[in-house]
Phi, psi and omega in degrees: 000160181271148164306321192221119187359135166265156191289119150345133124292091155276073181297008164284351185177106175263109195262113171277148174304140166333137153274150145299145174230144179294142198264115150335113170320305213218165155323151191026027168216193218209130179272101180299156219256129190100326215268180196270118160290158201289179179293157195238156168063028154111337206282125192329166180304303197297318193263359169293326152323307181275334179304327200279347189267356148314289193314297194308284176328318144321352200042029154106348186267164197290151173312298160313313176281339167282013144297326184271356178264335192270008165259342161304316204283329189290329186274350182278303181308320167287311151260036131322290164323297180336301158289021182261358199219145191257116207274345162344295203317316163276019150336123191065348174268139201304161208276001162287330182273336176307308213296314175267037124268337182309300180323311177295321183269342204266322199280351171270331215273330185274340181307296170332333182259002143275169171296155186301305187308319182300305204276354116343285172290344173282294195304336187276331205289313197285315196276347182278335171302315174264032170306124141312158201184151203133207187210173170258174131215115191298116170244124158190245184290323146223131185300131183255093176258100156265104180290138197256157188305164168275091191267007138307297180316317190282337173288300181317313173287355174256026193227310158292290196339299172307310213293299203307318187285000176278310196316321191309313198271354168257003171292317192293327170282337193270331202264299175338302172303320190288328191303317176306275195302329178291309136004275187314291170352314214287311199277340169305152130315126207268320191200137216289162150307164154303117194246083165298119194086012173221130142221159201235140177222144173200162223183148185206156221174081164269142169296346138220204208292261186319139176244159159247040182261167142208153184209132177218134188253129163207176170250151176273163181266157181226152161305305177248157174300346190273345191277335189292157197244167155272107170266141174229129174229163154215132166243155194204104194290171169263145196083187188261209218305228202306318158294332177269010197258310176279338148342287172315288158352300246253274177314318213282337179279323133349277209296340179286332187260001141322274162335309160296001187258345156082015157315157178281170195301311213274349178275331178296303191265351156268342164313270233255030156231351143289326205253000196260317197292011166279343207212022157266015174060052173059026165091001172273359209227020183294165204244106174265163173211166170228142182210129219200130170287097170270113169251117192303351183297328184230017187073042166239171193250083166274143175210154163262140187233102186260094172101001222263150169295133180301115152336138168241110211261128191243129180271173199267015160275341195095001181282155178231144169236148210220126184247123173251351172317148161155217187206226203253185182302139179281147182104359187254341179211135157292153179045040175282180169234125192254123190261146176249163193250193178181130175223152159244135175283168183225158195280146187113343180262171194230126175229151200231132162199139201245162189260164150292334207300330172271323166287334192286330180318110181244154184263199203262006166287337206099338217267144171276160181297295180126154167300329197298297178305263152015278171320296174313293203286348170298301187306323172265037207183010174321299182305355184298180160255150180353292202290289203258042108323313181303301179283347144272016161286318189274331163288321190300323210263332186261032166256333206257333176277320186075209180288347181335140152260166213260142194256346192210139177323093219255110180241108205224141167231155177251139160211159159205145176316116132351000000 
């Protein structure tokens, strides 16, 4: 996990960052790029060296934050581990037994998870470590000194060995992940469409490189132009990272080729909620979703809400309406039926629709951000326009998370009325 929140993919408007440029040694010249700038202020070489090669290891951060990041990784890391083994188990037992049966189940749970050569060389690598090592020596009519080998040095090098080679396998999995995800990019909208009378912003944030948020803006075909509609979806697969990124994968296809057959909404989300229960693993692996028809001729909005936290339509008087038509979450029962909702929008309104992953957002009390929160910077930020609502949505929630690290997929579309 990162130290410190990450920023939205904000696709309404990709403000790429400032580059840095290089700071002149002296008036009229330029610091080539690699090279070590000289020492400054009187100071040596060696330690000029050493400060840069501190920052470089460090990313630049103070010693309190790598302590808080490495008690975030240890504890993320237990409970990982955590789930192979049942902490039940010591129940009633005194608290020396306890602790080493926990030390048993924790050293199988980390064993399991290498390959057998590995876990072989981890064990040879821990017993050369308590090995004693040193020498004897005999004193008498002549001195004997036998040095016996350093199995600490040899217990260390089988203890980097295992290191480099996990490190191998997780450079290869991190490449992997960067590749998926730019892949997923691919199936987003890069930038909402032109909308008359609508402008729409939407943002995303996954809790690791890949996600099961999806959102998607597109028009539907129609016989005539006067005739064609708007789809808008956000969905939220269940779980995280790879299983719920194909899932996500999964829907976005589903829903596109739903969508070209020109069905009415509710046969487009039982369509697509028989097909999802093909691929949820008995309903374990279900899908929520809001998926909503806009026609701009007359603003009105039919939609469906299959499980999803209720979209909140805010009128330009302050009234909030909340749209819940729908049913249950796609994947969990075959052959339902989604009763649809109906609104017409009006100029001044506001629709906001969301993942859990944002009212869900806990700071390190524990405490969630909330719908409450939420609401408030919408109500006091109205005259914005979309895109920097958004982004003062997206501060308020990472002002309010702090160093947390984030447990759910973060998802938000903005539209507002003319």
């Amino acid at each position: 996990m990162l130290s410190a929140p990450l920023s939205f993919y904000n696709s309404a408007s990709h403000k790429m960052p400032a580059q840095q440029t290089s700071t002149p040694n002296q008036p009229g010249s330029w610091q080539r790029p690699g090279a070590a700038p000289p020492p400054q202020n009187g100071r040596p070489r060696a330690l000029h060296n050493l400060d840069r090669f501190w920052q470089r290891v460090s990313a630049g951060l103070e010693l309190t934050e790598l302590w808080s990041q490495f008690k975030r990784d240890a504890q993320s890391g237990y409970k990982f581990y955590q789930r192979d083994f049942d902490l039940e188990e010591t129940a009633g037992q005194s608290r020396g037994k306890a602790f080493l049966q926990k030390l048993k189940a924790f050293m199988w749970a980390v064993l399991e998870k290498l390959t057998p050569a590995r876990r072989i060389l981890l064990l040879i690598g821990v017993v050369l470590l308590l090995l004693p090592s040193g020498g004897v020596h005999f004193e008498g009519k002549h001195d004997i000194e036998i040095v016996t080998p350093n199995f600490q040095f040899w217990g260390g090098v089988a203890l980097f060995i295992v290191l480099i080679l996990e490190i191998a396998d997780r450079v290869v999995m991190k490449r992997d992940l960067e590749i998926a995800r730019d892949i997923q990019s691919w199936l987003l909208p890069a930038t909402p469409p032109l909308v008359p009378g609508l402008t729409i912003a939407f943002a995303t944030r996954p809790a690791n490189t890949v996600a099961g948020d999806y959102y998607d803006v597109f028009p539907r075909q129609a016989a005539t132009p006067k005739e064609q509609t708007l789809l808008l979806a956000v969905a939220d697969v269940a779980g995280k990272s790879i299983p719920a990124a194909l899932l996500m994968a999964t829907f976005q296809a589903s829903l596109k080729t739903l969508a070209s057959t020109g069905c009415a909404l509710p046969q487009l989300v039982s369509g697509m909620n028989n097909y999802a229960c093909c691929n949820s693993q008995g309903g374990l692996r279900f899908t929520t979703a809001f998926i909503a028809e806009y026609e701009p001729e007359n603003r009105r909005l039919k939609y469906i809400n299959a499980g999803h936290n209720n979209p909140v339509l805010r009128r330009s008087s302050g009234a909030i309406e909340r749209l819940d038509a729908g049913g249950l979450p796609l994947g969990i029962m075959q052959d339902v039926s989604y009763a649809s909702g109906e609104v017409t929008l009006a100029s001044g309104d506001w629709l906001i629709i969301f993942t859990d992953g944002l009212v869900e957002a806990v700071n390190h009390t524990g405490e969630e951000y909330g719908e409450q929160r939420m609401m408030t910077v919408l109500n006091g930020n109205v005259g914005m326009a979309p895109d920097l609502l958004l982004d003062r949505m997206i501060f308020d929630v990472n002002a309010f998370v702090g160093s947390t690290p984030q447990h759910d997929d973060i998802t938000c579309m903005l539209i507002k009325v003319a």
